[in-house]
MDAnalysis code that builds the backbone (N, CA, C; Angstrom):
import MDAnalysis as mda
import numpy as np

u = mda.Universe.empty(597, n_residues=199, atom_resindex=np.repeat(np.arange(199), 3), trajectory=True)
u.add_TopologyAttr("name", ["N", "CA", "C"] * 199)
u.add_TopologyAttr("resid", np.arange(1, 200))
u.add_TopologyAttr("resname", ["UNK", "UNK", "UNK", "UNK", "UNK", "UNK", "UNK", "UNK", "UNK", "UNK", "UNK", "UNK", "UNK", "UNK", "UNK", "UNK", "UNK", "UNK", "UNK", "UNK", "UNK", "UNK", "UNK", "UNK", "UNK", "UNK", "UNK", "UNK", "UNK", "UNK", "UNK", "UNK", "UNK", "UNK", "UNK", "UNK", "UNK", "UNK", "UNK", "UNK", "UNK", "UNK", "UNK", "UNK", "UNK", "UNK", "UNK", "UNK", "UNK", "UNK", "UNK", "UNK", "UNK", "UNK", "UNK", "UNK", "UNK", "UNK", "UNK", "UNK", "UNK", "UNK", "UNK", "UNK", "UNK", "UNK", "UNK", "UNK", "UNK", "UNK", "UNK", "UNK", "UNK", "UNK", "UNK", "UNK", "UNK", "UNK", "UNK", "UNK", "UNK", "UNK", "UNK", "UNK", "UNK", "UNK", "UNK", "UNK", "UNK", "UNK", "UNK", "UNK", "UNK", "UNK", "UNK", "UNK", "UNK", "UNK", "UNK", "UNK", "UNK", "UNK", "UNK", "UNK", "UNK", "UNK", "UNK", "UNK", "UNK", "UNK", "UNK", "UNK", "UNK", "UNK", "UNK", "UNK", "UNK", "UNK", "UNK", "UNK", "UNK", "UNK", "UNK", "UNK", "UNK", "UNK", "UNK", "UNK", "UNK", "UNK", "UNK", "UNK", "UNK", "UNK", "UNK", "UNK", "UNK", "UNK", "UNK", "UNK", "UNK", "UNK", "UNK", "UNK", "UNK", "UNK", "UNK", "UNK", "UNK", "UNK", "UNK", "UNK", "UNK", "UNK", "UNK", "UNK", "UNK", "UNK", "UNK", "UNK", "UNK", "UNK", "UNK", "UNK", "UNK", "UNK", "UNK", "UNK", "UNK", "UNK", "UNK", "UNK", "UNK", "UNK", "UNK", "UNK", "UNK", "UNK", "UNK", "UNK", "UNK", "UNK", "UNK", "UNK", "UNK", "UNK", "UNK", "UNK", "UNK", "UNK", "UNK", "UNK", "UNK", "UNK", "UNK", "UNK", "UNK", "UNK", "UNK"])
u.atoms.positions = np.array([
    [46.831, 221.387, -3.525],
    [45.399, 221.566, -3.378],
    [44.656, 221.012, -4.589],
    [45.017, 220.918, -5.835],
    [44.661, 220.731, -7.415],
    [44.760, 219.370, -7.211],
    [45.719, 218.681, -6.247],
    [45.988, 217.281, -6.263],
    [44.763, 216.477, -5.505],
    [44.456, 217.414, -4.946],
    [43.508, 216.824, -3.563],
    [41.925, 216.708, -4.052],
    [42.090, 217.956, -4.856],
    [40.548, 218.182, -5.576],
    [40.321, 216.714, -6.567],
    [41.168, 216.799, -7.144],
    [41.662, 215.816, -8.417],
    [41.286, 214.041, -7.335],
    [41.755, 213.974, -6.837],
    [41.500, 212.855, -6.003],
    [40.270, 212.753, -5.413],
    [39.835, 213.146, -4.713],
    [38.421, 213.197, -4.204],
    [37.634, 213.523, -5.219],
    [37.869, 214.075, -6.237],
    [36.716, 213.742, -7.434],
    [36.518, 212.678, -8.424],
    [38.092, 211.711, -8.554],
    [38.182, 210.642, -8.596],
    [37.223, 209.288, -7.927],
    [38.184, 209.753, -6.699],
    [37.360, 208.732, -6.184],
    [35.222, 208.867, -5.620],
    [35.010, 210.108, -5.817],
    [33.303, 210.168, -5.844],
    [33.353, 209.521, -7.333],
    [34.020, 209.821, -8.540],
    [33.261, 209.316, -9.736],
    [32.876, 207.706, -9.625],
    [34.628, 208.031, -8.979],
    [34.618, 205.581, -8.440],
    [33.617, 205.162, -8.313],
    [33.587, 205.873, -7.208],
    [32.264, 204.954, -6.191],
    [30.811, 205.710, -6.509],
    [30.781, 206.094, -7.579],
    [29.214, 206.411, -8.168],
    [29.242, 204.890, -9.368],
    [30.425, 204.964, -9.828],
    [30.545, 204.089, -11.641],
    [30.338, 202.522, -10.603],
    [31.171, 201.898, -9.300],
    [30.968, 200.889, -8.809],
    [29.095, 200.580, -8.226],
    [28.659, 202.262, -7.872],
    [27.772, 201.784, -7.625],
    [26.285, 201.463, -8.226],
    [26.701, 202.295, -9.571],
    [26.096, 202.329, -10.586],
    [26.088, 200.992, -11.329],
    [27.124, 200.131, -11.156],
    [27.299, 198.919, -12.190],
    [26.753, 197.450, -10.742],
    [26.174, 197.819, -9.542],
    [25.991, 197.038, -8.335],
    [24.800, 196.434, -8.411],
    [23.904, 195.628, -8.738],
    [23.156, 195.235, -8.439],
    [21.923, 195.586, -9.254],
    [20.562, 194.757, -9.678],
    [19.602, 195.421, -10.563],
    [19.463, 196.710, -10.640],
    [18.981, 197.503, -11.368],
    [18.579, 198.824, -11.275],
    [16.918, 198.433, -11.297],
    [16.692, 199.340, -10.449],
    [14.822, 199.649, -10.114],
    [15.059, 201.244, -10.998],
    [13.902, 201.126, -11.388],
    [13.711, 202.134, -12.179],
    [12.257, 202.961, -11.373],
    [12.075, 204.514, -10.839],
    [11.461, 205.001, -9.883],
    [9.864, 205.157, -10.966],
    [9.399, 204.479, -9.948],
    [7.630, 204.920, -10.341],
    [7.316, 202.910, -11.509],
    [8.155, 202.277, -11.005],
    [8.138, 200.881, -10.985],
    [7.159, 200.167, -10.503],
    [6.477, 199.553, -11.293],
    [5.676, 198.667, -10.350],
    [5.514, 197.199, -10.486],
    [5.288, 195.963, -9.276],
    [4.910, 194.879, -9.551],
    [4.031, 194.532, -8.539],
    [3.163, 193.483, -8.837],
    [2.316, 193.260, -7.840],
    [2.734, 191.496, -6.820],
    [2.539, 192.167, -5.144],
    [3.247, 191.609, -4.320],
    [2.666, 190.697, -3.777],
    [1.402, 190.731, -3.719],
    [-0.006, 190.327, -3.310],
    [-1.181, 190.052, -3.610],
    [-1.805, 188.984, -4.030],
    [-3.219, 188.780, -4.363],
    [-3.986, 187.979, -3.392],
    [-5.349, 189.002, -3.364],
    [-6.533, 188.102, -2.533],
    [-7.640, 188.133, -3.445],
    [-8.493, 187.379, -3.425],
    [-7.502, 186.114, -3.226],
    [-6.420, 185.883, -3.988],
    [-5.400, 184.430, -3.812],
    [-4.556, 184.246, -4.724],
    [-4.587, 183.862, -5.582],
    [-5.443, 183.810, -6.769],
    [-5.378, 183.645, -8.334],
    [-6.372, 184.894, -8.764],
    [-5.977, 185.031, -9.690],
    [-6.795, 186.314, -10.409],
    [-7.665, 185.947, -11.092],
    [-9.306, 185.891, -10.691],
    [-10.260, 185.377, -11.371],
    [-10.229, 185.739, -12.854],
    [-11.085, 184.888, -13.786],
    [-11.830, 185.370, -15.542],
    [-11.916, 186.729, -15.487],
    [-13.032, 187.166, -14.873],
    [-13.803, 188.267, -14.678],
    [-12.981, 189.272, -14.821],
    [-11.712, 189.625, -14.341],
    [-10.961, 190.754, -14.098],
    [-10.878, 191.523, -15.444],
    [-10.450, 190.576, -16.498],
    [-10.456, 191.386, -18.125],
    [-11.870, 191.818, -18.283],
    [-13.037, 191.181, -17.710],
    [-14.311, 191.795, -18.493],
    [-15.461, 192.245, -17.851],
    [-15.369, 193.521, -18.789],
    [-16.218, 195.006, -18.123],
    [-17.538, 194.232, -17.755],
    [-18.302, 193.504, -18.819],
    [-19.418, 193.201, -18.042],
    [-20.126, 191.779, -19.125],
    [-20.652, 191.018, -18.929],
    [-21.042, 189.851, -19.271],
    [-22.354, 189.248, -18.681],
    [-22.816, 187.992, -19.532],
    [-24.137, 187.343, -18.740],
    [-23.924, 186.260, -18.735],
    [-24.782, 185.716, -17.769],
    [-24.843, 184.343, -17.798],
    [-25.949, 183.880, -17.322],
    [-26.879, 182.617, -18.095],
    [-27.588, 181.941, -17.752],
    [-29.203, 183.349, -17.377],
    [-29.359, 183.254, -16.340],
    [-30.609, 184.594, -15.970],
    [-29.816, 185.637, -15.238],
    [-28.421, 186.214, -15.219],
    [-28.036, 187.084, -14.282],
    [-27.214, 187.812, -15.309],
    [-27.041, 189.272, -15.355],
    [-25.744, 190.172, -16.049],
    [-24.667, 190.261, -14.988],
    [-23.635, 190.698, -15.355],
    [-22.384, 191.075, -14.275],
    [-21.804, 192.250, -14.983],
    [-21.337, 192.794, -13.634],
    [-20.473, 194.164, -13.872],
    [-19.408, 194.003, -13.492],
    [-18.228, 194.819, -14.050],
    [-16.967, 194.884, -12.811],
    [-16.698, 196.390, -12.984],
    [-16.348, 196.195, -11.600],
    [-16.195, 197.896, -10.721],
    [-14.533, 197.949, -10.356],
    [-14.064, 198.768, -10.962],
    [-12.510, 199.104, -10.893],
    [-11.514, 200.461, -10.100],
    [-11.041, 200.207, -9.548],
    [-10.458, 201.297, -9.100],
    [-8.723, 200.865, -9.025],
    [-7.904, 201.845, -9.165],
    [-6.222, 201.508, -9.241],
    [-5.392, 202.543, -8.703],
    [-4.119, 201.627, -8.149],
    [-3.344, 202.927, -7.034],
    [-3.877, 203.228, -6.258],
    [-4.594, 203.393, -5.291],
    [-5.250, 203.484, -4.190],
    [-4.215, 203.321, -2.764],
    [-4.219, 204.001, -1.766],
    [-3.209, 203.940, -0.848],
    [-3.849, 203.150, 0.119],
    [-5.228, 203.113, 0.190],
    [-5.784, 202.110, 1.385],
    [-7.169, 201.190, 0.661],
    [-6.441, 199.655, 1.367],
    [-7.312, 198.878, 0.870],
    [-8.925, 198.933, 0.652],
    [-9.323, 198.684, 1.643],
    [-10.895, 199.023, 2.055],
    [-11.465, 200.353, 1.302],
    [-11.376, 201.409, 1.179],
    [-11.739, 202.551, 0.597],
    [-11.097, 202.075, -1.189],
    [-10.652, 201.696, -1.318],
    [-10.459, 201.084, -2.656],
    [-11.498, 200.351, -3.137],
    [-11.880, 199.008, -2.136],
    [-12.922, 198.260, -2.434],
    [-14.326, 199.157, -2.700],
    [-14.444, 199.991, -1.466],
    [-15.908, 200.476, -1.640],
    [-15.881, 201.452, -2.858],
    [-14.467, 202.168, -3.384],
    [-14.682, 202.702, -4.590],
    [-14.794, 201.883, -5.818],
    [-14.378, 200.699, -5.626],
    [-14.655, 200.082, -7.057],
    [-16.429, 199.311, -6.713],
    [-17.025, 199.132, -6.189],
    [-18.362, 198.823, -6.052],
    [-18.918, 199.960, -6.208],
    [-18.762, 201.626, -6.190],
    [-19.481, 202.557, -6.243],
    [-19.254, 202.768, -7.933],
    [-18.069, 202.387, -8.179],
    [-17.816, 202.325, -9.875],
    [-18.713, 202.008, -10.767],
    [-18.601, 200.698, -10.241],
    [-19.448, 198.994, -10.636],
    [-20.833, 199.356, -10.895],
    [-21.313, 200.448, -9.606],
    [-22.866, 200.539, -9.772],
    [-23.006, 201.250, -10.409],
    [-21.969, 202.532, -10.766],
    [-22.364, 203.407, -11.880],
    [-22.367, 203.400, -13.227],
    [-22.065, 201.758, -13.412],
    [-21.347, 201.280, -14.433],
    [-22.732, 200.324, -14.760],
    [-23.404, 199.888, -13.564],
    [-24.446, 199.009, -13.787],
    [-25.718, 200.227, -14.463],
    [-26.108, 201.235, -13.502],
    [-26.872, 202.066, -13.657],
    [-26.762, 202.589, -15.691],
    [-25.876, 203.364, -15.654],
    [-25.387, 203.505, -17.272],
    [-25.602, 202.679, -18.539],
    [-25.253, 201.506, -17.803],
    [-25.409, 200.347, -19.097],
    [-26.710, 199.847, -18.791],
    [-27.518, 199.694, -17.849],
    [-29.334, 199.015, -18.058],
    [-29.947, 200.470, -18.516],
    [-29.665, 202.227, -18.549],
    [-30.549, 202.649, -19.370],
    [-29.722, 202.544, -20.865],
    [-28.702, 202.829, -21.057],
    [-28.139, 202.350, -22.390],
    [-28.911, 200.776, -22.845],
    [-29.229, 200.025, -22.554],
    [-29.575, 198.853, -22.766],
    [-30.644, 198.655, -22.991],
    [-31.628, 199.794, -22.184],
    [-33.052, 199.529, -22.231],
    [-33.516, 200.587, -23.475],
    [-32.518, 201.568, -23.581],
    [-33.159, 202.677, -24.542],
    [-32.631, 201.835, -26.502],
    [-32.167, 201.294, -26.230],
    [-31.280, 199.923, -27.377],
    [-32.487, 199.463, -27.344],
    [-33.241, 198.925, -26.691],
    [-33.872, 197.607, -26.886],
    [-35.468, 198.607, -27.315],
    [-35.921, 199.837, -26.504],
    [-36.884, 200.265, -26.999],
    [-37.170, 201.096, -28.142],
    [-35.572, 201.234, -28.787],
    [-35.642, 202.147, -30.336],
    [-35.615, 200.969, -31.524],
    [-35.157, 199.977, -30.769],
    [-34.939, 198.504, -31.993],
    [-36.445, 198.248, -32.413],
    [-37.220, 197.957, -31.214],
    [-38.623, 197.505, -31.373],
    [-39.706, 199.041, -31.491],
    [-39.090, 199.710, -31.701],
    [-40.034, 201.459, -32.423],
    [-39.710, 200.709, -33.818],
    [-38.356, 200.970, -34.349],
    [-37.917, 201.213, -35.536],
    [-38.330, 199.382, -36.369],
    [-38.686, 199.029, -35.544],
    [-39.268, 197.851, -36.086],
    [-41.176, 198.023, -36.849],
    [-41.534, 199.026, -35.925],
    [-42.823, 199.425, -36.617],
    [-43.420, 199.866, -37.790],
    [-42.174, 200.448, -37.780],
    [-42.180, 200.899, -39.493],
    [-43.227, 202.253, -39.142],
    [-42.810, 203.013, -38.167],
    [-43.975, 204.220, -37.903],
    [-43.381, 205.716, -38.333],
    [-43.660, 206.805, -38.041],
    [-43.596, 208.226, -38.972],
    [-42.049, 208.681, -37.992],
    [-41.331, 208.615, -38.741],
    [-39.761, 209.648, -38.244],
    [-40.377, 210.845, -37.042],
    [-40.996, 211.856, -36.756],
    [-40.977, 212.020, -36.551],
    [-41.514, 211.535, -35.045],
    [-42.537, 210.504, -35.317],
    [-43.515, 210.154, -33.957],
    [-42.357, 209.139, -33.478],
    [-41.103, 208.176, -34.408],
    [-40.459, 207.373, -33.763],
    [-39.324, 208.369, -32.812],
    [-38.756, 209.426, -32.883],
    [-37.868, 210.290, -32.866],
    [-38.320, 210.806, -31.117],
    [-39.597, 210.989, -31.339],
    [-40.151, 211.838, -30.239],
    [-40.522, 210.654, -28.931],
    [-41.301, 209.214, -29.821],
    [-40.920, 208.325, -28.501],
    [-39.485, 207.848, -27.717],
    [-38.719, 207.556, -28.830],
    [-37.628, 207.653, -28.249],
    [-37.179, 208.391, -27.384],
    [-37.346, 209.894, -27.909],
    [-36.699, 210.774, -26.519],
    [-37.279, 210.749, -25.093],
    [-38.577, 210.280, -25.434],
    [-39.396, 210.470, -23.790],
    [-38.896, 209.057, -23.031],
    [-38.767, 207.954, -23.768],
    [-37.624, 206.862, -23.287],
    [-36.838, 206.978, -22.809],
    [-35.755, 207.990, -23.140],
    [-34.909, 208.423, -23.074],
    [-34.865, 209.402, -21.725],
    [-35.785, 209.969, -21.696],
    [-35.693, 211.227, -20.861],
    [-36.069, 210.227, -19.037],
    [-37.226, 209.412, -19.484],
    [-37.859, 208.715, -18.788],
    [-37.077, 208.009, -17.842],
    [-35.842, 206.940, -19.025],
    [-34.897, 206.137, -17.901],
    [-34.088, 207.159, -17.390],
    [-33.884, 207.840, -17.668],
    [-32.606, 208.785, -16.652],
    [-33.097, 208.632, -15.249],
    [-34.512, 208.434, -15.038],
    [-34.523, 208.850, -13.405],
    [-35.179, 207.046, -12.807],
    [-35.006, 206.326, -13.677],
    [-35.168, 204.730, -13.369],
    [-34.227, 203.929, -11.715],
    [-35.034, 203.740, -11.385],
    [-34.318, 203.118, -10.059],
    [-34.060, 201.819, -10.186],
    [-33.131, 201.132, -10.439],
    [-32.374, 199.424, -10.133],
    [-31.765, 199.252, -9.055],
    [-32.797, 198.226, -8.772],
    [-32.667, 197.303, -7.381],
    [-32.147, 195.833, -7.984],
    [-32.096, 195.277, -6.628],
    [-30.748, 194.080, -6.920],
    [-29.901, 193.849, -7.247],
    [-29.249, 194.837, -6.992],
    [-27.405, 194.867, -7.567],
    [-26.769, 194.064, -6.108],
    [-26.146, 193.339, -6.516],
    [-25.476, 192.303, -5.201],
    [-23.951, 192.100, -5.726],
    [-22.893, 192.265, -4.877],
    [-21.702, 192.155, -4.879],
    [-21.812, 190.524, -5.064],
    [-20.741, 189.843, -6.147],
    [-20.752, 188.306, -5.909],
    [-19.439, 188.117, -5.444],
    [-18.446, 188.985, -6.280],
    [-16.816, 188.904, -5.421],
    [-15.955, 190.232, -5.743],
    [-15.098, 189.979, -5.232],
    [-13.855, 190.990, -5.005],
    [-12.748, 190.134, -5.020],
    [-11.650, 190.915, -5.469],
    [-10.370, 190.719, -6.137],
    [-9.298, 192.035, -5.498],
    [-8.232, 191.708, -5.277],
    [-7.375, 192.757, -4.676],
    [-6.184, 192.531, -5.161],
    [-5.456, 193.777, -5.703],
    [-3.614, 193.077, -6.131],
    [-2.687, 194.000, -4.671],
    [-1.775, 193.720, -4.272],
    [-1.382, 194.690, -3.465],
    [-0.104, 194.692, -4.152],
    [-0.082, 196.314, -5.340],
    [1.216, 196.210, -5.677],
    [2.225, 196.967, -4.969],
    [3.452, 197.095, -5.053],
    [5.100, 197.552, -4.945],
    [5.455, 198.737, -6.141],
    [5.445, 199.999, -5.763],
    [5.946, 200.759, -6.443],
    [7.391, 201.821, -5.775],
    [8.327, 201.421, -6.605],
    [9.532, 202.188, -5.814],
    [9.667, 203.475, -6.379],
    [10.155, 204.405, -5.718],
    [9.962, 205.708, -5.394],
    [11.561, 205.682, -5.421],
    [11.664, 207.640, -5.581],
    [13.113, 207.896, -4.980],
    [13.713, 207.741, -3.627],
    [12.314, 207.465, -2.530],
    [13.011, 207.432, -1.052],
    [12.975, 205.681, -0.882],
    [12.578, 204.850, -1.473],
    [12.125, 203.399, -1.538],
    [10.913, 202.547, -2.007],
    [10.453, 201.984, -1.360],
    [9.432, 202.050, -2.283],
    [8.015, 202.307, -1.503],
    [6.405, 202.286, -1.911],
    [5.458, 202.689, -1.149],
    [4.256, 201.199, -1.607],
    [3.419, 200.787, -0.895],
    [2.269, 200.473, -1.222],
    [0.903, 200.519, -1.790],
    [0.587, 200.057, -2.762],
    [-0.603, 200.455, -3.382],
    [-1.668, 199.967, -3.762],
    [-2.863, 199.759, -3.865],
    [-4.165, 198.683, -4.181],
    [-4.092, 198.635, -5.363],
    [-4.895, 197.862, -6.037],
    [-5.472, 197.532, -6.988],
    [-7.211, 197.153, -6.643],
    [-8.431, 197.550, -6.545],
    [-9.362, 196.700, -6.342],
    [-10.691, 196.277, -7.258],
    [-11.017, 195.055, -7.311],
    [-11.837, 194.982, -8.579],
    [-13.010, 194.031, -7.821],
    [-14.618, 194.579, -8.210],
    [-15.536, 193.742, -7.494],
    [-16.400, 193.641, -8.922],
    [-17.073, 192.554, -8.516],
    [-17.968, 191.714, -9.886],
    [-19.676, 191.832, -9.103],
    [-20.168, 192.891, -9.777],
    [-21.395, 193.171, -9.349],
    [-22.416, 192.154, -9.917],
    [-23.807, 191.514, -9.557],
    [-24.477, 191.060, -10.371],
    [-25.672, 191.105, -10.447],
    [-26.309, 191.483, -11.293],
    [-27.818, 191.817, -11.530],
    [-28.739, 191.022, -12.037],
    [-29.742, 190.063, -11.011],
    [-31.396, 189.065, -11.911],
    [-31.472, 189.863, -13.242],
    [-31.995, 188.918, -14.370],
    [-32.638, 189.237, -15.431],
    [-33.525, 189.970, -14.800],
    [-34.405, 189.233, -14.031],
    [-35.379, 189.538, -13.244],
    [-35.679, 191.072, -12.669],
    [-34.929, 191.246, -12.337],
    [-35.028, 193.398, -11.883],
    [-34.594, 193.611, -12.895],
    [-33.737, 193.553, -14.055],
    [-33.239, 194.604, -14.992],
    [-34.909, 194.277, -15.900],
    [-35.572, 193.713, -15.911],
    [-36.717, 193.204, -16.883],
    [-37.989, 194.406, -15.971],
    [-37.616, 193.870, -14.953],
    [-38.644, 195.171, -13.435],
    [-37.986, 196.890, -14.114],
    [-37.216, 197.150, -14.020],
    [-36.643, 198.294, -14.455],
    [-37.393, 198.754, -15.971],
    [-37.067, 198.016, -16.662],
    [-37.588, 198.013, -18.298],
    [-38.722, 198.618, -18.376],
    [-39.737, 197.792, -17.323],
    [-41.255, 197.774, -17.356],
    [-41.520, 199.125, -16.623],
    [-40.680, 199.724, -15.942],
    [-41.217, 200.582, -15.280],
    [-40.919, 202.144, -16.473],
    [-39.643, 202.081, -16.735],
    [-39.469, 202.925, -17.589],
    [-40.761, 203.378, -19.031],
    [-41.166, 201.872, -19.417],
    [-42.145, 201.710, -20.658],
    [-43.552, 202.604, -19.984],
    [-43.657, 202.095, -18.622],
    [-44.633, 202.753, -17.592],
    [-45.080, 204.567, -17.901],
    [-43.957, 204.870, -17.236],
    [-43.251, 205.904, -17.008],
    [-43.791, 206.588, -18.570],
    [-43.014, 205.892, -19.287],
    [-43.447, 206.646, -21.095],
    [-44.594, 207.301, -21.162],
    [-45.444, 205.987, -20.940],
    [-46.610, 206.065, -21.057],
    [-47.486, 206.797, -20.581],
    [-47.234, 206.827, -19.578],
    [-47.627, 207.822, -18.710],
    [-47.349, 209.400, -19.453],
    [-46.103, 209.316, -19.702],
    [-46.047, 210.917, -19.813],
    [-46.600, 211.213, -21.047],
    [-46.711, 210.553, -22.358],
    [-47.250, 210.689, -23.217],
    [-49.290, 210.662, -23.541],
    [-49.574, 210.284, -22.097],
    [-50.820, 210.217, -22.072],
    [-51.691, 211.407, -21.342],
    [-50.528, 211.953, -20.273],
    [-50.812, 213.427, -20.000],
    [-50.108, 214.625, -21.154],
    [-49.679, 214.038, -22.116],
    [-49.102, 214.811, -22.890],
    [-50.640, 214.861, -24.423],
    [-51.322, 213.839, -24.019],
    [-52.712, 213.452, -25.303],
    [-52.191, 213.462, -26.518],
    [-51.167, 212.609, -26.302],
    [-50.651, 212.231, -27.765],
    [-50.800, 210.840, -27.738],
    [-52.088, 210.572, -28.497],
    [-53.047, 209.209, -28.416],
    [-51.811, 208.353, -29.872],
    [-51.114, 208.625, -30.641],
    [-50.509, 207.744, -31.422],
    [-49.071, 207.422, -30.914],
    [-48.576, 208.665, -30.152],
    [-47.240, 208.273, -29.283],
    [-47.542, 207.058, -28.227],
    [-48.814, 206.962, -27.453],
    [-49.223, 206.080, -26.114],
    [-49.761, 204.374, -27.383],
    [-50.123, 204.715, -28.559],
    [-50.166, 203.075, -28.777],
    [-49.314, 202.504, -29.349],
    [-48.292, 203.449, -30.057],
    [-47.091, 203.103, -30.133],
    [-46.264, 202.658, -29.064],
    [-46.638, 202.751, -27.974],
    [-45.410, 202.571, -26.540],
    [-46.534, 201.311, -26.468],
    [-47.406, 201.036, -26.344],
    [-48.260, 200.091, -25.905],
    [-48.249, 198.630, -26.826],
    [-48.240, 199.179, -28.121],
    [-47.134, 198.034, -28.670],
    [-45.850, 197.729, -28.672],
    [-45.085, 198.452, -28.223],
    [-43.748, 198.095, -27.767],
    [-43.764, 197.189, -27.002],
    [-44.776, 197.613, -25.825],
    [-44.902, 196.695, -24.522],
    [-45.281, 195.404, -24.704],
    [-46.497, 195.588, -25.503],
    [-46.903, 193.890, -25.829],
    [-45.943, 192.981, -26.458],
    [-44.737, 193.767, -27.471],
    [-43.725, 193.099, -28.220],
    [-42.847, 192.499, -27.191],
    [-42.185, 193.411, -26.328],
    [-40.988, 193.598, -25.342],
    [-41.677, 192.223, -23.999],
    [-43.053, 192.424, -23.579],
    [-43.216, 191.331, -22.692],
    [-43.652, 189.858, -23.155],
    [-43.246, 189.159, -24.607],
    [-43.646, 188.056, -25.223],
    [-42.998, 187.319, -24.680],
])
């Protein structure tokens, strides 16, 4: 019986060590990509966001994803939140540069800023237009084999032209609130901003 055990545990070690030494090893939770649409992987893919000429661009990312299409529309919902974020980051940059350019009282620059601030949060941007999409369809092996997975990346792009519409409305907006607020040195301070900002 000791002989029998002895043998059949032999031969399982065998044929684990033969099958162990058989062919590449995949290593589980592996991945390569099997598929591209299109087939070359545009510039754009490395970069978050860029300009060119009169237009900005975004890219909208999403990864691992089990179904194509719902991948795509999550990386364009990305993209826009990514667009939205960076034109008030961009616009509140551009309206503390040209405060702090005035050379005006810490406290009155401090306080326009924030109503800038407070102001773009509720800014609406129009013209966001998809220009392309990018898809990897990678291969990831698993312990039962392997499974399918997305990759999806879209390149949003925005006119100078509306992000400049946006700007103006926000400066608006300031103004406004600082003029029902009768703070007559906060409103000509924003009013020279404006004249600076639309040269």
């Amino acid at each position: 019986m000791k002989r029998m055990i002895v043998a059949v545990m032999s031969g399982v070690v065998g044929v684990l060590a033969l099958s162990s030494c058989h062919g590449p090893q995949v290593k589980m939770g592996e991945q390569r990509i099997v598929e591209r649409m299109p087939n070359q992987e545009p510039s754009w893919k490395m970069k978050s966001e860029f300009e060119e000429k009169d237009k900005l661009y975004f890219q909208g990312a999403v990864t691992g994803v089990s179904d194509m299409a719902l991948g795509i529309r999550q990386a364009r919902a990305e993209g826009e939140k990514k667009v939205a974020e960076r034109i008030k980051s961009k616009i509140r940059t551009e309206f503390g540069s040209a405060i702090e350019g005035q050379n005006i009282d810490n406290n009155l620059g401090a306080y326009v800023k924030d109503v800038i601030a407070k102001v773009s949060e509720n800014v609406e941007i129009s013209g966001i237009s998809q220009k392309e999409q990018y898809v990897e369809k990678v291969q990831e092996s698993t312990g039962y084999g392997v499974k399918y997975l997305y990759n999806a990346y879209v390149l949003l792009e925005l006119p100078r032209t509306d992000y400049q519409e946006a700007r103006r409305k926000v400066l608006e907006g300031a103004i406004n609130q600082v003029h029902q607020a009768q703070n007559a040195k906060a409103e000509e301070t924003l009013k020279e901003v404006q004249q600076r900002l639309m040269q």
